[in-house]
C-alpha positions in Angstrom: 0.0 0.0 0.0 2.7 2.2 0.5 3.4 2.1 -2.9 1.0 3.6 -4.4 1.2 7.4 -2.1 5.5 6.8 -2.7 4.8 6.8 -6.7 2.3 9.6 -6.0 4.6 11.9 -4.5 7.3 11.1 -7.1 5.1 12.0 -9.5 4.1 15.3 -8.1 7.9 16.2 -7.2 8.4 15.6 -10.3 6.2 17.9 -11.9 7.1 20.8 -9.1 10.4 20.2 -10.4 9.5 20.5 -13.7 7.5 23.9 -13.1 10.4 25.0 -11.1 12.7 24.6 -14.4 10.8 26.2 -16.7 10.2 28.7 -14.1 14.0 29.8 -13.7 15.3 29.2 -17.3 15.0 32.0 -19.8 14.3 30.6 -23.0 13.9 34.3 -24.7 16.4 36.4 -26.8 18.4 37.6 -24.2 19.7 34.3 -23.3 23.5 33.8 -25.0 23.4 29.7 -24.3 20.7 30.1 -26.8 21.5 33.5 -29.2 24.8 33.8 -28.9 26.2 36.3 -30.7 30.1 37.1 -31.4 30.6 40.5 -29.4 32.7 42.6 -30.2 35.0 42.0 -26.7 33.0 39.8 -24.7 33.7 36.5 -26.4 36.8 35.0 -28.5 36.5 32.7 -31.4 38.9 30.5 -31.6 38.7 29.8 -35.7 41.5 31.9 -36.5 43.9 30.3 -33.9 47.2 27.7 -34.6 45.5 24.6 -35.6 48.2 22.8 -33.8 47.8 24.7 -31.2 44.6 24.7 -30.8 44.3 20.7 -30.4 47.0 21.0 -28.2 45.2 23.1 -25.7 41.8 21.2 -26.0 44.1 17.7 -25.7 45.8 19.0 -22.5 43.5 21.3 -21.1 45.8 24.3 -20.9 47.7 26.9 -22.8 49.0 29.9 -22.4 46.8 32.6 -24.7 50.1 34.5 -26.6 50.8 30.6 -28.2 47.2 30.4 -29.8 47.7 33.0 -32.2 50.6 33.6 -34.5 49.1 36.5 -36.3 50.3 40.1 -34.3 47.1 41.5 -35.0 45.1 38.4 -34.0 46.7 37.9 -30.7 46.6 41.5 -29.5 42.7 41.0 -30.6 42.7 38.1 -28.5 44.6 39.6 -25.5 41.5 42.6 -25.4 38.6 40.4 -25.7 40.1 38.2 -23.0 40.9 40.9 -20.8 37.4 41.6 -21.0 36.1 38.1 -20.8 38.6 37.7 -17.6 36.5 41.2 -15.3 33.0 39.3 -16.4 33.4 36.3 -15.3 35.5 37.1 -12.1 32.7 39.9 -11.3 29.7 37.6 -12.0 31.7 34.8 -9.3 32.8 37.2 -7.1 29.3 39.1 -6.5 27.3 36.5 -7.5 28.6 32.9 -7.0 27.9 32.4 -10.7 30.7 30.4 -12.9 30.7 32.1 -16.2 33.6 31.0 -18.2 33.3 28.5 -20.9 34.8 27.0 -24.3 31.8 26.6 -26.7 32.3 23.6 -28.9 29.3 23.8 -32.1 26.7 26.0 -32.5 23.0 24.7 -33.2 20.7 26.8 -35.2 17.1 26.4 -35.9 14.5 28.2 -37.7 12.2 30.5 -35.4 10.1 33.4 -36.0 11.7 37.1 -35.4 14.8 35.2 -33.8 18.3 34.0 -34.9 18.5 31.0 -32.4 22.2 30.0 -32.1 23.2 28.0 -29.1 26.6 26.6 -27.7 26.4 22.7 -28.2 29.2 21.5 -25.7 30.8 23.7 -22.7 33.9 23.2 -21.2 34.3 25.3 -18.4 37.1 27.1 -18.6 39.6 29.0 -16.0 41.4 32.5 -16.9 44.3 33.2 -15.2 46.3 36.2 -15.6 50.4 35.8 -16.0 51.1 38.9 -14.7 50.1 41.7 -13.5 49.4 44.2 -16.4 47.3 41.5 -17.9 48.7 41.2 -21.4 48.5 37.7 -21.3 46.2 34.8 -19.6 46.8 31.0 -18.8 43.7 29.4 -20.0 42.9 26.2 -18.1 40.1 23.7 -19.2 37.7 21.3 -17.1 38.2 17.8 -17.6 35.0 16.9 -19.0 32.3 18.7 -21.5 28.7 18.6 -20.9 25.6 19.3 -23.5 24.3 23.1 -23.2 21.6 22.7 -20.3 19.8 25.3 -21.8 19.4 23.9 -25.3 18.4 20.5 -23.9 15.7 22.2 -21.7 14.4 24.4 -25.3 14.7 21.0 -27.5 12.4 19.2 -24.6 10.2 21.7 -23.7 9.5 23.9 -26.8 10.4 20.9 -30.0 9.2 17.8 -27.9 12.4 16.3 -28.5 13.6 13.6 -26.9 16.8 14.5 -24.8 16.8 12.5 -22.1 20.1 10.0 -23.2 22.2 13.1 -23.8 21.0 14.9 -20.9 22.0 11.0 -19.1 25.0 11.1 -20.9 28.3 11.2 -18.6 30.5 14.4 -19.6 32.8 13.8 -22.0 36.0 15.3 -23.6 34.5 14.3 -27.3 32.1 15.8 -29.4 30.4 12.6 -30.1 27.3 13.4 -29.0 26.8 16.2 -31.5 26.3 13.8 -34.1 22.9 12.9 -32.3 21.6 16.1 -31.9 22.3 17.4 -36.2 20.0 14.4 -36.5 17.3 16.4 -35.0 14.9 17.8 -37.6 15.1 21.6 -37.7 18.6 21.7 -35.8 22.0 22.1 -37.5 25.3 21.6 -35.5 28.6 23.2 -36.2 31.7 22.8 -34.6 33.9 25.6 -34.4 35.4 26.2 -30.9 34.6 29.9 -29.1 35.1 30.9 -25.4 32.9 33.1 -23.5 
């Protein structure tokens, strides 16, 4: 008998839970896990970087910033957007607990009405530590594992009924193999080119 009132409550934890999700997660414009857009200093792609260096730093998880670009121009580019990047995310921790640096691996589009949807597939956390003290160049320091965007899994779910449960399930993972399962979507595209935020 105790079953029954046990499955019950499940059930209606469950749905508070749900509520609760959809309560707290913005699924509107403003939200970059979603749009992301390339801004002028508060994000860096990482297309025009050393090849070699590039899969170096996502291999081992760490790399100094001056070593990902050869180009003079592209690196002092680099050293301003990170600076930048850097006094975000250690104001958002510092005032308001909230971890805000990440490596963006793909970027899903879909169609939608007065919207460019474009949201991060994998994120990496990612660390930014300055080398010294006039901040003209950064240690940039990866998380062990990726997970699938939160935020788009919650979106595909809840607005596109799509089923997201196994990659939501999935362990992280340093590998993009799970992108694969989400360009097989209908309506959703998936590129991979790395950007951190």
């Amino acid at each position: 008998m105790t079953e029954q009132p046990d499955s019950r409550r499940a059930e209606l934890i469950a749905a508070a839970q749900a509520r609760w999700v959809d309560a707290l997660t913005d699924l509107g414009g403003r939200n970059t896990l979603l749009y992301y857009k390339d801004r002028r200093a508060g994000t860096l792609d990482l297309a025009a970087a050393d090849p070699e260096m590039l899969e170096r730093f996502t291999g081992t998880g760490s790399i100094r910033l001056t070593r990902l670009f050869r180009d003079a121009d592209a690196r002092a580019d680099a050293i301003r957007r990170v600076q930048t990047i850097h006094r975000k995310a250690r104001e958002l921790l510092e005032e308001r607990g909230i971890r805000a640096g990440y490596l963006a691996t793909g970027i899903a589009h879909w169609d939608e009405l007065f919207l460019e949807p474009a949201a991060p597939v994998l994120l990496r956390g990612l660390t930014i530590t300055p080398t010294r003290a006039r901040h003209d160049d950064f240690e940039l320091t990866l998380d062990d594992d990726s997970e699938v965007n939160p935020v788009l899994l919650h979106k595909l779910s809840s607005v596109f009924g799509a089923a997201t449960d196994l990659l939501a399930e999935a362990p992280p993972t340093r590998s993009p193999r799970c992108c694969g399962r989400l360009r097989r979507r209908p309506r959703c595209r998936a590129s991979r080119s790395p950007a951190a935020r």
